[in-house]
C-alpha positions as CSV (number, residue, x, y, z in Angstrom):
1,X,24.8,-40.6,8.6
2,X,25.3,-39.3,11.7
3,X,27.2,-35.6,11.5
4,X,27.9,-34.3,14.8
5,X,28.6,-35.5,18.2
6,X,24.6,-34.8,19.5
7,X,23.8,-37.1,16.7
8,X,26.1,-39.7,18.7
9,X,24.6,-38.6,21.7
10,X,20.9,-39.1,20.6
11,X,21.7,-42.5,19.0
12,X,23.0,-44.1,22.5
13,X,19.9,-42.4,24.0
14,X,17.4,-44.4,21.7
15,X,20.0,-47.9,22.1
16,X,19.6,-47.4,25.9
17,X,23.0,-45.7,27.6
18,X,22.5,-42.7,29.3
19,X,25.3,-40.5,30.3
20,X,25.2,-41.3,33.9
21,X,27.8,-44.2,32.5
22,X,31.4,-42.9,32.0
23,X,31.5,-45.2,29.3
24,X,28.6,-43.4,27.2
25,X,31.1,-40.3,27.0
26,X,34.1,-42.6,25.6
27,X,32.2,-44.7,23.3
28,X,30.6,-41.4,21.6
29,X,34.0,-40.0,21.4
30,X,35.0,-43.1,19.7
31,X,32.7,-43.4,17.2
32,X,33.5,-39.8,16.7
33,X,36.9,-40.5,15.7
34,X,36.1,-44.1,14.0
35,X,33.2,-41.8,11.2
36,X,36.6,-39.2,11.3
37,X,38.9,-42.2,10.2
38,X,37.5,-45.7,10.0
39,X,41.0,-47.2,10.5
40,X,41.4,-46.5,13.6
41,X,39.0,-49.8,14.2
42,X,42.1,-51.9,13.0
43,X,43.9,-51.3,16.5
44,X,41.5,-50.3,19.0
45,X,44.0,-51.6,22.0
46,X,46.8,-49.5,20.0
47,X,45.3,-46.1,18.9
48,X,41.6,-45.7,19.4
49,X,41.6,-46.9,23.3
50,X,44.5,-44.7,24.4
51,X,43.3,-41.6,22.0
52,X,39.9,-42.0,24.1
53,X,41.9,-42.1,27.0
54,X,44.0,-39.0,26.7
55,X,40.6,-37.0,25.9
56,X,39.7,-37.9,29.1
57,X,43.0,-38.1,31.3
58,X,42.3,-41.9,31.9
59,X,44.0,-45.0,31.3
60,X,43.1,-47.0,27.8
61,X,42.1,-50.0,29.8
62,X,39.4,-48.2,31.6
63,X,38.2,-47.0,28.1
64,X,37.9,-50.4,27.1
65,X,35.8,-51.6,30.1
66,X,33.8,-48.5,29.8
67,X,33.0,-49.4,26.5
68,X,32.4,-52.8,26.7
69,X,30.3,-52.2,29.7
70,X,28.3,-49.7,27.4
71,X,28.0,-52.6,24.6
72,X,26.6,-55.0,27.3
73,X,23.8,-51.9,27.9
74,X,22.9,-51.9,24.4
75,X,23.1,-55.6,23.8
76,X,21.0,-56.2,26.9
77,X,18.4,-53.3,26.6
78,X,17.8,-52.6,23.2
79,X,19.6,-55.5,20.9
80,X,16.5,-55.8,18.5
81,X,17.1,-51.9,18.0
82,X,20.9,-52.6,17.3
83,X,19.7,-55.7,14.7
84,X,17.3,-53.1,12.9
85,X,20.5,-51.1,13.0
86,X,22.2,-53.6,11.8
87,X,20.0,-54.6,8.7
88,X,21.0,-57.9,10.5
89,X,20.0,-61.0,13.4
90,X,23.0,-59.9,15.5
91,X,24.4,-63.9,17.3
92,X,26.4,-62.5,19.4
């Protein structure tokens, strides 16, 4: 269980984002928040997005590219990591 943003930090580190991405910052603060209340996965576009956004005086569309640009990272670099992760084959 991961208990504290550096745990966050270390698990994009091994799953191959580095924070030179924007998007490494707003994904860890999102999964910050998702651990903190797992609800807020049920309307990304309407409260996790723009709560990552304020945090970080952007706009909750560039949250969401930053983030999926992060996923493509992870999916690209280290997806057998993610499966492991997973306890899962991971399709797509």
């Amino acid at each position: 269980m991961m208990n504290s943003m550096s745990d966050i930090y270390d698990l994009l580190y091994r799953l191959g984002v580095t924070a030179n991405y924007t998007g490494f910052f707003h994904t860890a603060y999102a999964v910050a928040r998702c651990i903190e209340q797992p609800d807020r996965l049920l309307l990304v576009t309407k409260w996790l997005y723009p709560e990552v956004a304020k945090r970080y005086d952007t706009k909750w569309s560039a949250v969401e590219r930053n983030i999926r640009t992060t996923c493509d990272i992870i999916w690209r670099e280290k997806r057998s990591l993610l499966e492991t992760l997973a306890q899962r084959p991971l399709l797509q």
